[in-house]
N, C-alpha and C positions, 0 to 999 in steps of 0.2 A: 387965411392960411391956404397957400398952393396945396395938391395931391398929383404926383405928375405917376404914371403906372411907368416902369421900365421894362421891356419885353425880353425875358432874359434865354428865349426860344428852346426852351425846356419842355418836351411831353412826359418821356417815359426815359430814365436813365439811372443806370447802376443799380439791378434791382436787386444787384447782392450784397450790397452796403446795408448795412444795420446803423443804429441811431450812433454807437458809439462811432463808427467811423467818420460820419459827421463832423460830434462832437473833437473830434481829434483834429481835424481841419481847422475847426476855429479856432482851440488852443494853438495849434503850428503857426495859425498867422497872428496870435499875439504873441507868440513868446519871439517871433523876428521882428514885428517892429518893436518886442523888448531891445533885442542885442541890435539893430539898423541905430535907435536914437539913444539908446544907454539908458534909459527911463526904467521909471521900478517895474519889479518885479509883476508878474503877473496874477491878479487874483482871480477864486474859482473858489464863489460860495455860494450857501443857500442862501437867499433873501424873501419871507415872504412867500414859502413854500415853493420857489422858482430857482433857480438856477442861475446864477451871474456868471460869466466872463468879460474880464476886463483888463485891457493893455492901458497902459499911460500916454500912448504915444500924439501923434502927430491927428489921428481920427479916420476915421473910414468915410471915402466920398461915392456918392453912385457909381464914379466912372468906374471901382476897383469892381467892379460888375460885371464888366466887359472882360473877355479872353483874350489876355495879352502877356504877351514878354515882358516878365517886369526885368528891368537894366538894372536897377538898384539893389534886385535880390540878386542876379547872375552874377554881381562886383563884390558881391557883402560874403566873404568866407564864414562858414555857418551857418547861412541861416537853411531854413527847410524847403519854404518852397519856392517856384522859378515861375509858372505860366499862369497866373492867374485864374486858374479854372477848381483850386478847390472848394471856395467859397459858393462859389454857383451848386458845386455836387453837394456840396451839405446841406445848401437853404432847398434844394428838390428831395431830399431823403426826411428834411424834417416834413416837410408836406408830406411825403406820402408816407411816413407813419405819425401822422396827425400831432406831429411838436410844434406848437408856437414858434415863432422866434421873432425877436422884435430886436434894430440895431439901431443903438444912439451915438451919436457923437455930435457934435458940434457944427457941422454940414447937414443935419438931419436925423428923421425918421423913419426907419427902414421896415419895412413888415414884408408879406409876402402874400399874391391873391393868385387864385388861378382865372385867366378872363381869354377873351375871343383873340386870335392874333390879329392884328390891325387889317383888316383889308381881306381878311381871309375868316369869315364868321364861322367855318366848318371844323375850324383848327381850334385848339386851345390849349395856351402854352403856360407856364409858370410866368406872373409879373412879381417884380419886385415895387413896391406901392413906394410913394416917397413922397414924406412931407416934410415942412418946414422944421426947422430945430428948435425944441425947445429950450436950449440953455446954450445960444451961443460961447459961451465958453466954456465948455464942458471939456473935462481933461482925457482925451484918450479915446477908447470904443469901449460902451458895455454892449453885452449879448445876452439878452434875457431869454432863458428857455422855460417853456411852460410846457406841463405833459411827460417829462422824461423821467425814468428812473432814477435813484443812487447809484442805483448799479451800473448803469449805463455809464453815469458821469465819469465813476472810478472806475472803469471799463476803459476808458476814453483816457483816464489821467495814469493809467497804467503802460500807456504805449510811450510815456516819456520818460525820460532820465532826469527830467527838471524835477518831476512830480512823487519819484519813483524813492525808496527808501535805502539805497545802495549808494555808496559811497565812493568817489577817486579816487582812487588812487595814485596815480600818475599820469601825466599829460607828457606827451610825443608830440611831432611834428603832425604823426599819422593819425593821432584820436588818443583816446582814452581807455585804461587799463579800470574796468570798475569790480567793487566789489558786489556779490549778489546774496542775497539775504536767501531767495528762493534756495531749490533744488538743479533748476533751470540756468544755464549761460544766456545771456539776452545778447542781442547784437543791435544796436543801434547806428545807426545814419544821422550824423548832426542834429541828435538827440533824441530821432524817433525810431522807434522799434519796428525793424522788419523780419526780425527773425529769432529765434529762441534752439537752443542746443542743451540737450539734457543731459551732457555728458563734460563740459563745460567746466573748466576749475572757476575761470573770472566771466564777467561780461564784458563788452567792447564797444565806443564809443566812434566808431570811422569817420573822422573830418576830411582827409584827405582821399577822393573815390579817385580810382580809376577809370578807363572806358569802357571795360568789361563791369564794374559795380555798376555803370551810370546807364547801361543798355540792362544789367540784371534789375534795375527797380521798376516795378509795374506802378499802373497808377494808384493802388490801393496800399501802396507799399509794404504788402506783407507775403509769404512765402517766397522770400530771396533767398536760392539754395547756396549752401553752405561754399559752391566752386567758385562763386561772384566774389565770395566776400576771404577766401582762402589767403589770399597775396594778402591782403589789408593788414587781416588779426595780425600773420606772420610780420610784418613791417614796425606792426605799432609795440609786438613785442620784444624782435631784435634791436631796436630804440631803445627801452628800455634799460635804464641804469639802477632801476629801484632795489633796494636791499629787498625792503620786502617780499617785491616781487619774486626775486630769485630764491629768500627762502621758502615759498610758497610753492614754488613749482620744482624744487630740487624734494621738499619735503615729500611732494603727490609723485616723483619720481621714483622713489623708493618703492610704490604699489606697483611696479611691472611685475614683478615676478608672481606676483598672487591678481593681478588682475584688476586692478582698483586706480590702476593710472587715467587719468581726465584727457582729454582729446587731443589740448596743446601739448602733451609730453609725446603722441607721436610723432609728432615734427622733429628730426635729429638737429636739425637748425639750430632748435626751440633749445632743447636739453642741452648743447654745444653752449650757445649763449646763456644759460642758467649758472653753468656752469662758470663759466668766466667772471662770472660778475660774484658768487658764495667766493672763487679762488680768490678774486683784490679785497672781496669784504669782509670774509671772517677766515678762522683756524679751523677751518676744516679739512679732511684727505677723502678720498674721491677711490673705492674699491667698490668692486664687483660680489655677486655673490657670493661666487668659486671662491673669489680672492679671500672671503672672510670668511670663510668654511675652512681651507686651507693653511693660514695662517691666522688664525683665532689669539695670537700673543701681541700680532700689531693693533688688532683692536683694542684688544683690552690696554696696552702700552698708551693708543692715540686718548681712549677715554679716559683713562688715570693723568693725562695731561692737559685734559678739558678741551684736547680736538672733539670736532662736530664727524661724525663716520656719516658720509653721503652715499649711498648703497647706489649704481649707475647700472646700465647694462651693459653687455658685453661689447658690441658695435660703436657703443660711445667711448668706450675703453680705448680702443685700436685707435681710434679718431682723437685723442689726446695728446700722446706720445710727444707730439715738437712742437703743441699747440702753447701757445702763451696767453695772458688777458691783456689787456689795454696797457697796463703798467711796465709789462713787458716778463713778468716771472709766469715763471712755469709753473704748468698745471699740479696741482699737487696730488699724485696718481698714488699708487703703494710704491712706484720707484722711487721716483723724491722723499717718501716719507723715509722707505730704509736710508737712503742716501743722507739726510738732514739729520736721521737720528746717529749714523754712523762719525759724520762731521760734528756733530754738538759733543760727543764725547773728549773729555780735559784725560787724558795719562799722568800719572803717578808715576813719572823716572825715578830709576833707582840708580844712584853714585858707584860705579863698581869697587869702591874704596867698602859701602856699606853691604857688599854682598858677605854671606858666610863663604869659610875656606871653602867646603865641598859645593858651592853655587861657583866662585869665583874659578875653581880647577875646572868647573864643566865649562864655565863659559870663555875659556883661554881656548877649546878649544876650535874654538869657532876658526881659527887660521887654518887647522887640518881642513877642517870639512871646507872651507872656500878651495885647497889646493887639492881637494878630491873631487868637488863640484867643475873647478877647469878656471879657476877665477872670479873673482865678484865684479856679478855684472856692472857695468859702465853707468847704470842709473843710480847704483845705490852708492850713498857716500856715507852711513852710520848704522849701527847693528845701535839698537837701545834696547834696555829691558823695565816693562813696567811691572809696577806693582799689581794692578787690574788692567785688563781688557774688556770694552763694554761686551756684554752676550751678543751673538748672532739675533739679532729678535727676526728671521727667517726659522730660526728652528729651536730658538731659547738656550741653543749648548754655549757655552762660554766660549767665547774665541780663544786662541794658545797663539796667534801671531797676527799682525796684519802688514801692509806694504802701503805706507802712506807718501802718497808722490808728492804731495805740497812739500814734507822734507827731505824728497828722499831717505828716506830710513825706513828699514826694515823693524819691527817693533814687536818685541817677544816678550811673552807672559815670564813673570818670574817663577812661575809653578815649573814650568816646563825645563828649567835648572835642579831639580830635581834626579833628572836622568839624559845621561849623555846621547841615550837615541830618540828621545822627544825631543831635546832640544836641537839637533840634527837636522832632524826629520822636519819641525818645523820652521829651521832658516833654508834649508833647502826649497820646503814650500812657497815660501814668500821667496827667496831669490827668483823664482822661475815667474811669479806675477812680476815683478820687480821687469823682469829681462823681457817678457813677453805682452804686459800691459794685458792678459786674460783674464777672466774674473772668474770665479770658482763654479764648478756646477756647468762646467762648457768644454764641449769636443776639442773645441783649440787647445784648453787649457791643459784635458787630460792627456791632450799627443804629446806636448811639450814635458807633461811629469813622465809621462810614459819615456820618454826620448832621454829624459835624465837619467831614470833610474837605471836603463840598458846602459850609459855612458857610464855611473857612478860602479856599477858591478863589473864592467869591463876593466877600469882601473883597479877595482880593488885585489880583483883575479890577476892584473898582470904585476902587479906589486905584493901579492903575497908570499912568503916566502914559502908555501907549501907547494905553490902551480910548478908544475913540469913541465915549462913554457918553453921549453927550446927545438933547433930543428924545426924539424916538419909539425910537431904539437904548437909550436910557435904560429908556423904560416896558419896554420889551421883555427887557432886562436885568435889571429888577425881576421881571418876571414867574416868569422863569426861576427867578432865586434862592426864589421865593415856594412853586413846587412842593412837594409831597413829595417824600423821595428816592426813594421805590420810583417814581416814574413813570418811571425813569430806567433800570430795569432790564427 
């Protein structure tokens, strides 16, 4: 049997490595020649009060010794490591906290001595010892560790996502959306952990780095600050089409206002896209605090019809307005919802043959009041009377009229047949939305009632037969009417 020493020119290196980060090295280079050859999975047990690691793969040969550019790992998407130099810093950190370690495969016997460097008896460097194989066909590399803790091991098997108890949730282009059992958000690099976030709703799996991630990884791969890896998380989660996901973080969105919101809800990005994804996938409306403080009848309205209320904040609010999802409908904000509840309502027409005499005398005279008004405006083509009006769910008061443009028709409560100056009073209100297309509760809309009702009193005054309109009381009269109405204010 040969013993050939390889001189792996090792004195003194990394003396802030502990055993588990070692340990973590050997798992990295077996779980890639897992995913390089597609070979099972990797095992990590005790045998014989020792410690095993072992890949399937293709086997470890001295040369993997030497520090070098492996071509294979820089081609192979996923895998962890690139320059051949972590196997050398493990087999020097288990020497110098006194861990065995012996590597078999099928090319050999691997151990480790410390001896004189060749030619230089004053130096002495780390050899890696190598002899003949005992089982040429041995499947894969074990790595038998003598000396080390459990704790160490699960120490070492805690910096992976392979080994880790947390679950995927979804896979992007950009990495992986994981669940975390912890308290902790882990952040992982093609499936090893360089960093941890205690504020965290999920963890994160980054496959796809940047130049700025690929300059933030140190060689020990740990404390990569949170601005390296910022663009990533953000990518892997605007990617994201998961239901789940989105009720996950629309749910943690609702804690802004008491403080209990997780780190990726400050992203407005984040919450924008949460957002879009609850709006294509479930019946939910999407209001602000104010807004359900405010109007407390649309909640109770959306929950009695088994909508989801998604509490947002105010700044996401404003940033909705002409926002659409993927599908192409709009966001469903408190406007849409009044809007959809207003359009889902069916009218109960009533036949003017089935009104009583005193409904039908009031509602004859609806001609007066058009040739007092100055005409029916050019959009309305039917005066209809229902039997109900859905309520205002703005203020819960029963509506008495509305101006529906899909039929052009103005559309008035049967109550309001009752009396000839409600029911007046409420076709005159809708003729002027009708003529002006203004919506209630607006400056526009009150210049334009303002602007009537000066016009309707002006007529009534010059066709009374009590006015003493003539003459100079005439010009004077004219004048009057000819004003603006703000002079009047």
């Amino acid at each position: 049997m040969s013993v050939k020493a390889f001189d792996l020119n090792i004195e003194k290196i990394l003396e802030n490595w502990e055993v588990r980060h070692a340990v973590r090295e050997i798992i990295a280079n077996a779980l890639d020649e897992q995913l390089i050859t597609g070979t099972a999975a990797v095992s990590i047990q005790k045998v014989d009060g020792h410690w095993l690691i072992r890949d399937y793969g293709r086997g470890l040969r001295y040369a993997h010794l030497t520090q070098n550019e492996n071509q294979e790992k820089l081609t192979t998407p996923g895998v962890i490591g690139r320059f051949g130099i972590g196997l050398k810093d493990a087999l020097a950190t288990f020497e110098r906290n006194g861990v065995k370690c012996q590597i078999q495969s099928r090319y050999g016997k691997i151990t480790t001595s410390k001896m004189s460097k060749q030619g230089f008896g004053d130096v002495t460097t780390l050899h890696a010892v190598i002899e003949d194989a005992i089982d040429t066909t041995f499947e894969g590399t074990a790595i038998y560790l003598e000396g080390i803790s459990d704790d160490e091991i699960q120490a070492a098997k805690d910096m992976f996502l392979a080994f880790s108890n947390d679950s995927i949730i979804d896979t992007t282009k950009y990495g992986q959306i994981v669940s975390h059992s912890s308290g902790a958000g882990k952040i992982f690099i093609n499936g090893v952990l360089v960093a941890q976030e205690d504020n965290f709703l999920f963890s994160f799996n980054i496959t796809q780095m940047n130049a700025q991630l690929k300059k933030a990884i140190n060689r020990e791969r740990t404390h990569v600050g949170r601005s390296a890896y910022t663009d990533a998380v953000k990518k892997i989660l605007l990617s994201s089409s998961n239901k789940y996901v989105a009720d996950l973080l629309a749910e943690d969105m609702s804690g802004f206002s008491t403080g209990t919101m997780h780190d990726e809800l400050s992203w407005i990005d984040v919450q924008e896209h949460a957002i879009t994804l609850l709006n294509k996938n479930g019946n939910v409306v999407f209001i602000t605090a104010t807004e359900s403080i405010l109007h407390p009848n649309i909640v109770d309205d959306a929950i009695k019809n088994g909508t989801k209320i998604i509490t947002i904040p105010d700044n996401l609010r404003q940033r909705l307005t002409d926002k659409v999802d993927d599908e192409g409908n709009s966001i469903n904000d408190i406007t849409h919802y009044v809007q959809n509840y207003n359009e889902s309502f069916r009218f109960e027409f009533v036949n003017e043959i089935n009104l009583t005499a005193r409904e039908r005398n009031v509602f004859l005279l609806k001609d007066k009041v058009i040739d007092l008004f100055g005409g029916i405006p050019a959009s309305v083509l039917d005066i209809k009377i229902s039997e109900t009006l859905r309520p205002d769910i703005l203020s819960t008061v029963e509506t008495l009229g509305c101006w529906d443009p899909q039929t052009r028709s103005v559309i008035i409560s049967r109550k309001c047949l009752s009396s000839v100056d409600e029911f007046s009073g409420v076709l005159i209100h809708e003729f002027i939305h009708a003529d002006t297309g203004y919506d209630d509760v607006s400056r526009e809309f009150e210049t334009a009632l303002t602007e009537s009702i000066g016009k309707l009193c002006a007529t009534i005054i010059e066709n009374s037969k009590d006015t003493l309109a003539s003459g100079s009381e005439r010009l004077q009269l004219n004048s009057i009417k000819a004003r603006p109405w703000y002079k009047f204010w």
